[in-house]
C-alpha positions, 0 to 999 in steps of 0.5 A: 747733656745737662747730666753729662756736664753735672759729671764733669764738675769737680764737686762731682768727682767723677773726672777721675775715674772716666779718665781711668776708663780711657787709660784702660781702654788705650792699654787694652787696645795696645795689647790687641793691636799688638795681638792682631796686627803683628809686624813680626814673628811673636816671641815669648817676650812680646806675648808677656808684653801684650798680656801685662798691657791687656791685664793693665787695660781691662783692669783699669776699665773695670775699675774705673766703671765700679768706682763710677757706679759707687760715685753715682751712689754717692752723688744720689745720696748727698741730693737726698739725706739731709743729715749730711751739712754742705753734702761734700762727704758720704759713705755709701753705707748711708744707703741703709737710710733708704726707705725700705730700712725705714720700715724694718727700723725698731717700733719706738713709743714715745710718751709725753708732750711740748716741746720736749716730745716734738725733740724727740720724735724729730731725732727718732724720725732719722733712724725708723719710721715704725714710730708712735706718738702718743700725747693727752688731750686735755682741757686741764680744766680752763673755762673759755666762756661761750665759746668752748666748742670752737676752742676746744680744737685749739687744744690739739696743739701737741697733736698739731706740732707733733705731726708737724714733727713727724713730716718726711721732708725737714722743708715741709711747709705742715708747721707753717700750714698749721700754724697760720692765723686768720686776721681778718673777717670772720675767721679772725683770731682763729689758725687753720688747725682750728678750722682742720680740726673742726672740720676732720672732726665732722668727717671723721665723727669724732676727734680720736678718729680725725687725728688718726685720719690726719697721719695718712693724710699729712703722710708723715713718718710714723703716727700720732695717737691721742691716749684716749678717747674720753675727754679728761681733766687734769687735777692737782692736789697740793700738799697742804690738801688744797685741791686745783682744776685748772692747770693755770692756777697751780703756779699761783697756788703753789707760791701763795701757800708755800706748798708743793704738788702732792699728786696729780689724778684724772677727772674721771678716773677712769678715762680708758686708753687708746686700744691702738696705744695699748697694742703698740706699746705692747708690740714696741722695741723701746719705750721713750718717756718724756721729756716734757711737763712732769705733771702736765704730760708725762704722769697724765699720760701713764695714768689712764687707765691701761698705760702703765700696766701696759708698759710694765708687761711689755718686753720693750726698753723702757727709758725716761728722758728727764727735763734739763730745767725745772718747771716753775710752780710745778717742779720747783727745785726738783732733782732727777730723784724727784722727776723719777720718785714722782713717777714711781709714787703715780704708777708704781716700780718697774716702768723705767729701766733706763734714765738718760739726764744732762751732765748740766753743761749748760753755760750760765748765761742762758741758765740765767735767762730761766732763772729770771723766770723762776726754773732752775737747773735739774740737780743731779742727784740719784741717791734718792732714787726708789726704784734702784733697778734703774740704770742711768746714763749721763750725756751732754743732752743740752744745746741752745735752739733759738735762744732756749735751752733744748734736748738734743734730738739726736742723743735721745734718738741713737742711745736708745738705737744703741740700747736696743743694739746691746739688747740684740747683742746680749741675746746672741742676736747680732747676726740678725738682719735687725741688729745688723742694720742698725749698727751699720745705720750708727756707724753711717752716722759716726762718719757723718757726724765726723764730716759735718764737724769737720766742715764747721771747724773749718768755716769757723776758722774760716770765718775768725781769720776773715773777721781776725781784722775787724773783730778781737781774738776775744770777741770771736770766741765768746760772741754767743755769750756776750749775746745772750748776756746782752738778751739777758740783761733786756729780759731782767730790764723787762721784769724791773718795768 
């Protein structure tokens, strides 16, 4: 019965087509009655009549129950894709998104780390399930005193956060889980990936495999591989020959010398790849580098010993995603050149054949707000680049996510679905199964997005004409930037003190 009401409700649509079925089931049975209980002789005429209200009838009937059907379809996807905003409007096409589609989606690599690579695996996990992430495991040469052992898990949090990037559900409590921090007792200080690590490290006997482990136990959309088993440092070597060992004293060697990062280098050299990173690599449809901390994540990350070789040699898409602002102590008025020479002078030519950057539309006053921090925008220069195979593509990669300055995850993710389509499509491949798929799943995506910009026009028109007497025309406008100046301003307070 409940089911039945739920049809019968004007967000459900369906009252329409069940009065369809009802006017076809009267013409129907109109026409029958005239054909089986006639009160008079049949002449041509009322033969004529009784077919056109039968025709009438039983198309309307069949109508009726086909547009039921689509509508049910409807209704199961809005309950269950959670692209769509206020779920008032799908096609049926998003039907592509179901999980089988998932598995047959492209095989995406994704190298790097932060808060950049989480970004981008929360946009790719929209498209494909068949993703790898891989992220470097180091200690970047900190001392934690007498407590190294227990610390040593607390360095998995890029492991941590992009597991919890990869979950199913956008609801799922993983983050929360993971990130749960101990107050009292003897835990104390310490969150539970700590004690999860610790202890999957014991079942599974070593880290490597506990964070294999993990991706089946956390059941997530895809899976996330250190890029190697052997525990590594990361060094910096400064311009002026001063050598650095621990990640935390590059910023200050940097300003204090008034040098720059020459090179980053492995301690040991020779720490050797993932086997399952090498053939995923090798077996991966596209190639997504960063974005994330040029020397921290991104070149550590290529540098083991099999990486860059790997992608070299593999006919996937390679595309660099590069940072929107500048890191301070490390990229310091670095231009897209720079982030793309520095990896080219690490690994060499021929790893990147796309560079996707931000038109740099960021509005100023958040822009600000990392300048009081020393980072800067990434200028846009590309005369510089080594390597001028590289094709570059600029897009409005820029949104504002609790205050700071993100990529937007769905930009990374549906270029490079649509590089791969042309790649189908220039190979004369466009009526494979493949191909087909995921154009149809960006097309999906085209009228979502339409709908879902749609809805907020309309709730922000909405809500200026129910604030029109409270607030000015323009306060409306620029509340957010008024915000972030007022933010802004209490950050710069802050430094003063």
């Amino acid at each position: 019965m409940k089911g039945i009401f739920h049809w019968l409700r004007d967000s459900s649509k369906m009252k329409r087509w069940i009065m369809l079925i009802l006017v076809g089931v009267v013409f129907a049975s109109f026409g029958m009655a005239e054909l089986l209980i006639p009160d008079k002789a049949i002449t041509f005429g009322d033969a004529i009549k009784i077919i056109v209200f039968f025709v009438i009838g039983f198309t309307c009937v069949v109508l009726g129950i086909v547009y039921i059907n689509k509508r049910n379809m409807e209704l199961f996807i809005e309950a269950t894709d959670d692209r769509i905003e206020g779920k008032n409007k799908v096609n049926v096409n998003s039907l592509i998104f179901n999980k089988t589609v998932y598995n047959q989606g492209p095989k995406i690599v994704v190298i790097g780390g932060g808060s950049g690579l989480n970004t981008t695996l929360e946009g790719l996990k929209k498209h494909t399930s068949n993703i790898t992430a891989v992220v470097t495991i180091s200690d970047y040469g900190e001392s934690f005193g007498e407590n190294n052992e227990t610390i040593f898990y607390r360095q998995l949090g890029d492991i941590k956060n992009s597991i919890s990037a990869l979950k199913v559900e956008d609801n799922s409590k993983i983050q929360d889980l993971l990130d749960f921090k101990f107050t009292k007792g003897e835990l104390n200080g310490l969150t539970f990936s700590d004690l999860y690590f610790a202890s999957m490290n014991e079942v599974s006997g070593n880290v490597t495999d506990a964070i294999k482990d993990s991706n089946e136990i956390f059941k997530i959309c895809g899976r996330v591989l250190p890029i190697s088993k052997d525990k590594m440092t990361i060094c910096a070597e400064l311009e002026n020959g001063y050598m650095i060992e621990e990640k935390s004293k590059v910023a200050e060697a940097v300003y204090n010398n008034l040098t720059k990062i020459n090179r980053v280098y492995l301690n040991p050299t020779n720490c050797a790849a993932l086997p399952e990173v090498i053939e995923a690599i090798k077996e991966a449809d596209g190639i997504i580098i960063g974005p994330g901390s040029l020397y921290a994540n991104v070149i550590p990350n290529l540098l083991v010993k099999g990486i860059a070789r790997a992608i070299k040699e593999s006919n996937a898409i390679k595309m660099y995603v590069c940072n929107i602002m500048t890191e301070p102590g490390f990229t310091d008025d670095f231009s897209v050149s720079d982030h793309i020479n520095a990896i080219i002078d690490h690994c060499g030519e021929g790893i990147i054949d796309y560079c996707l950057y931000d038109t740099g539309e960021v509005m100023p006053e958040f822009v600000k707000k990392y300048n009081l921090e020393g980072s800067t925008m990434v200028y846009q220069d590309l005369d510089k680049v080594k390597d001028k195979g590289i094709k570059f593509l600029k897009e409005n990669l820029s949104i504002i996510k609790d205050g700071f300055i993100r990529h937007n995850a769905m930009i990374i993710s549906d270029t490079m679905i649509k590089i791969i389509c042309d790649d189908l499509k220039y190979q004369d491949k466009h009526n494979e199964i493949e191909y087909m798929m995921m154009n149809s799943k960006l097309q999906a995506d085209k009228e979502i997005k339409k709908a879902n910009a749609k809805r907020k026009r309309k709730l922000k028109e909405n809500d200026e004409n129910s604030n029109k007497k409270y607030k000015s025309k323009f306060a409306n406008k620029y509340k957010d930037r008024i915000d972030s100046i007022k933010e802004t301003n209490e950050v710069k307070s802050k430094h003063i003190k």
